[in-house]
N, C-alpha and C positions, 0 to 999 in steps of 0.2 A: 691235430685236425688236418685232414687234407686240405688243403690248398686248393683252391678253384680256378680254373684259368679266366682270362682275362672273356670269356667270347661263351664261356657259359653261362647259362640262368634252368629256373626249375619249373615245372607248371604242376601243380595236383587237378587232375581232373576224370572223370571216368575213362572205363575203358572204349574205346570206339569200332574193336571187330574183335573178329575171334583170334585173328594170329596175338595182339595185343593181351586181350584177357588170358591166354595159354601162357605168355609170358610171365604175368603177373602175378598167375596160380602156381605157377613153379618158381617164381622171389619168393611168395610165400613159404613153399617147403623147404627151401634152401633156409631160408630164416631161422624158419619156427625147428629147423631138426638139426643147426647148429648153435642152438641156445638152451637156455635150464627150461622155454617151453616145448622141450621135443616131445614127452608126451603125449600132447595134443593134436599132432599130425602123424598117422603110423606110417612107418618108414614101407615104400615101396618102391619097384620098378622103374616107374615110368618117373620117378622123381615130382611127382603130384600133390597138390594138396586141394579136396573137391569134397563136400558134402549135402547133407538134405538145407543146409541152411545158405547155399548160394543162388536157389531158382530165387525165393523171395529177398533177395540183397541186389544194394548196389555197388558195384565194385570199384574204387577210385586207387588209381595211380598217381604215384610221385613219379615223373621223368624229366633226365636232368639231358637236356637239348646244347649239346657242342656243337659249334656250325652249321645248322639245321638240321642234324641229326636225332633222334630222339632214341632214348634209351633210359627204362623202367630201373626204379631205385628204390621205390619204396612202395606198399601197399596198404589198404585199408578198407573193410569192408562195414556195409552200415546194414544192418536186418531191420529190413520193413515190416516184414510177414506178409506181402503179398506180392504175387508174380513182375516182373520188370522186363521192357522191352527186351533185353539182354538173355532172359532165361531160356529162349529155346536155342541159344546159342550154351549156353549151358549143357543143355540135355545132348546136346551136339557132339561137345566134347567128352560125354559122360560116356559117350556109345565108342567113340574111338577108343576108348582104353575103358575095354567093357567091365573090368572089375567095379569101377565107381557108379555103374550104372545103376544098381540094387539100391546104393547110400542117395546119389541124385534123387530117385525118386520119389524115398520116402516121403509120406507127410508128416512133420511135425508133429508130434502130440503136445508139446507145449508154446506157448509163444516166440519166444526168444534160448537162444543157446546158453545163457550165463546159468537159467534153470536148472540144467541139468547138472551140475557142480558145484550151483553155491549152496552150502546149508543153510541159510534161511530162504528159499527159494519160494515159502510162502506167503515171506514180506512181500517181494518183488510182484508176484500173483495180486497180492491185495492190491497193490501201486496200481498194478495194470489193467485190473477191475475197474478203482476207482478214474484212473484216466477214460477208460474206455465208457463208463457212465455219462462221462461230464463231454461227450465225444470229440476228445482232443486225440493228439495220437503221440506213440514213444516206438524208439529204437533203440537198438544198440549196435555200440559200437566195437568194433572187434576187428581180430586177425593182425593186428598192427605188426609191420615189417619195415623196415630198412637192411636195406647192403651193409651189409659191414665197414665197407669201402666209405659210405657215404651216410655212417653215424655218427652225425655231432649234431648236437642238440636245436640251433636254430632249424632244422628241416625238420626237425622231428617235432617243434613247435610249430612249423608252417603249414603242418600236417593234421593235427589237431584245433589249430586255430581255424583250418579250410574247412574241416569237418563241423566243427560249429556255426561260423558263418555258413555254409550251405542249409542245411538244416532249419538253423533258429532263422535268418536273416535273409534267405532267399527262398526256401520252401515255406516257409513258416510252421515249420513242423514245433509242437509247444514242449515235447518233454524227449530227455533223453536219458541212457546209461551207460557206463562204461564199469571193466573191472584191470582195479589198476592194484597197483603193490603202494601198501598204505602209507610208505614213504615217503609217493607222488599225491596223496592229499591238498598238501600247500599247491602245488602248482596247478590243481585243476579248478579251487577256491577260486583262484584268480579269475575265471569264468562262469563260475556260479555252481557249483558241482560240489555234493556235499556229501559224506559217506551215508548211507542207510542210515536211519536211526536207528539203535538196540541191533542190529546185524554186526554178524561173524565179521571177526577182524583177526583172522589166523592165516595158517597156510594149507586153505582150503583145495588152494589148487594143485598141490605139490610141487611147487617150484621154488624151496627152500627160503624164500621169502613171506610175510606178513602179505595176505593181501585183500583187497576189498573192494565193494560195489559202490560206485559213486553215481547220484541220481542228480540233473539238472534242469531246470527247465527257461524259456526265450524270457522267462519273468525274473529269474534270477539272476541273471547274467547282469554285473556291476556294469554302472554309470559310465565308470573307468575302462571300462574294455569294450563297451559297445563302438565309439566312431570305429577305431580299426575293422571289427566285425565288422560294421556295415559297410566299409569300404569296399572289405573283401569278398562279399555278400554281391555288390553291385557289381565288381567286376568278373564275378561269376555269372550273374544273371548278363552280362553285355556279351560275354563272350565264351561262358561252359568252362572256363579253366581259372585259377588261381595261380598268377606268375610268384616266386621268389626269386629276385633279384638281388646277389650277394651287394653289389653297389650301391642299390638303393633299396631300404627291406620295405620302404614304403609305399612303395609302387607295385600292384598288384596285375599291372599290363605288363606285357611284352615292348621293349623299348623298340625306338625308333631303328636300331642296326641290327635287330635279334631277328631272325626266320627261324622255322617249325617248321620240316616237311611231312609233320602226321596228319592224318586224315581229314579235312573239316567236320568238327562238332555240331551237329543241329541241337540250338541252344535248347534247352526244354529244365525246368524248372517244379513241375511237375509231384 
C-alpha cells in the first residue's frame, strides 16, 4: 500500500468547473481502459470518457490535497435522470472534442445505464415503476475509478460510504443501485444493499467475473452503520466535501493545519 506523507489527507466531493470535471473524465478512461472494464469506455483520441448519461448525473471526485494542492484520484458518478447545474458545462466539453457530441446529446430511452446490460433489466423497470408510484426517487451509481497509485481499499470505502451518506443522509434521496461483482455482496450488506431478488447473478457484463445488481434504500441501512453516515452526511451538508484523514479516519473536516487551494464550493444539498 502506498504510504501517505505526513501533510496529506482526501476530500470526495463534486466537481467545481470545467478544467476539474475534464480531469475527472479523463481518470475515468485512464481507469476504466487499463482494467478488465475497458469495454465499457471505447478507446479514443482525445483520451475521454463522455456519454448521454453525464448531462443527467452528478459527478464527484476523490482528491488527494499535498500542501494545499489539489489533485483528482479517484471518480464516481451518481445518475439522477434529470439535468444538473454542471450539464451545460458538459455539452461544453462535448462540442470541443466534437466526436462526443452526437452521444452527449442523446436522450435516454431508458432510465438508468445499468438497463441497458443487465438481463433482468425488467426487474429493475418494475423497482423503478413501483418507486416512482410511491413518489420516492432512486439512482444509481456507477463509473467507479481510482488511480492505480491510490488503490487501497480504505479510499475506496471512503468513496462509497460519501456516496451513501450524500444521498441517504443529506439529500434524503430514499432508494439506490449499484452493479457490483457478486463477490462484493458481503461488503455492501453492511450498508443495507441487497442483490435483486431472482436476478442474474453471471458474467452479464463481460468482465470475466460473476456480477450483480445490488438495490438499497435510507430504510435499510443498519443501526450499525447509520452514526458514521450521519456524521459524514453532516459534514457534507456544512461544507460540500467529505475529508478522509489517514490520522484520524473519524474526522470527516479538514483539520486545523490542512489548506485546499481549490475553488470554494457553494454548499447546495439539493
Amino acid at each position: 500500500m502506498k504510504q501517505l506523507c505526513k501533510n496529506e489527507y482526501f476530500v470526495f466531493r463534486e466537481a467545481v468547473n470545467k478544467e476539474e470535471l475534464l480531469e475527472l473524465l479523463k481518470l475515468r478512461y485512464r481507469v476504466f481502459r487499463n482494467s478488465h472494464l475497458a469495454r465499457f469506455v471505447p478507446e479514443n483520441q482525445h483520451q475521454l470518457d463522455l456519454d448521454q448519461w453525464d448531462p443527467p448525473s452528478r459527478h464527484f471526485g476523490l482528491f488527494i490535497i499535498t500542501n494545499g494542492q489539489s489533485k483528482p484520484a479517484g471518480y464516481l458518478r451518481v445518475v439522477e435522470n434529470n439535468e444538473k447545474p454542471i450539464s451545460p458545462v458538459i455539452y461544453s466539453i462535448a462540442e470541443e472534442y466534437s466526436e462526443f457530441s452526437y452521444k452527449v446529446h442523446q436522450t435516454p430511452v431508458i432510465p438508468f445505464p445499468l438497463m441497458k446490460y443487465f438481463p433482468d433489466s425488467d426487474k429493475i423497470q418494475n423497482i423503478y415503476d413501483i418507486i416512482k408510484a410511491k413518489k420516492e426517487r432512486l439512482v444509481e451509481t456507477g463509473r467507479f475509478a481510482l488511480e492505480s497509485g491510490s488503490r487501497f481499499r480504505q479510499l475506496g470505502k471512503h468513496m462509497i460510504e460519501s456516496a451513501i451518506a450524500v444521498y441517504f443522509f443529506a439529500k434524503q434521496f430514499e432508494n439506490a443501485m449499484w452493479c457490483c461483482k457478486t463477490s462484493q455482496n458481503g461488503f455492501y450488506r453492511r450498508y443495507g444493499f441487497y442483490q435483486l431478488k431472482d436476478g442474474t447473478n453471471s458474467d452479464f457484463a463481460g468482465i470475466g467475473k460473476n456480477a450483480c445488481c445490488v438495490l438499497g434504500s435510507i430504510n435499510t441501512v443498519p443501526l450499525k452503520a447509520r452514526p458514521r453516515l450521519t456524521q459524514m452526511a453532516e459534514a457534507y451538508k456544512q461544507t460540500g466535501m467529505i475529508c478522509y484523514n489517514p490520522t484520524n479516519t473519524s474526522c470527516f473536516y479538514r483539520i486545523a493545519n490542512q489548506t485546499d487551494t481549490t475553488p470554494k464550493l457553494k454548499v447546495a444539498v439539493a
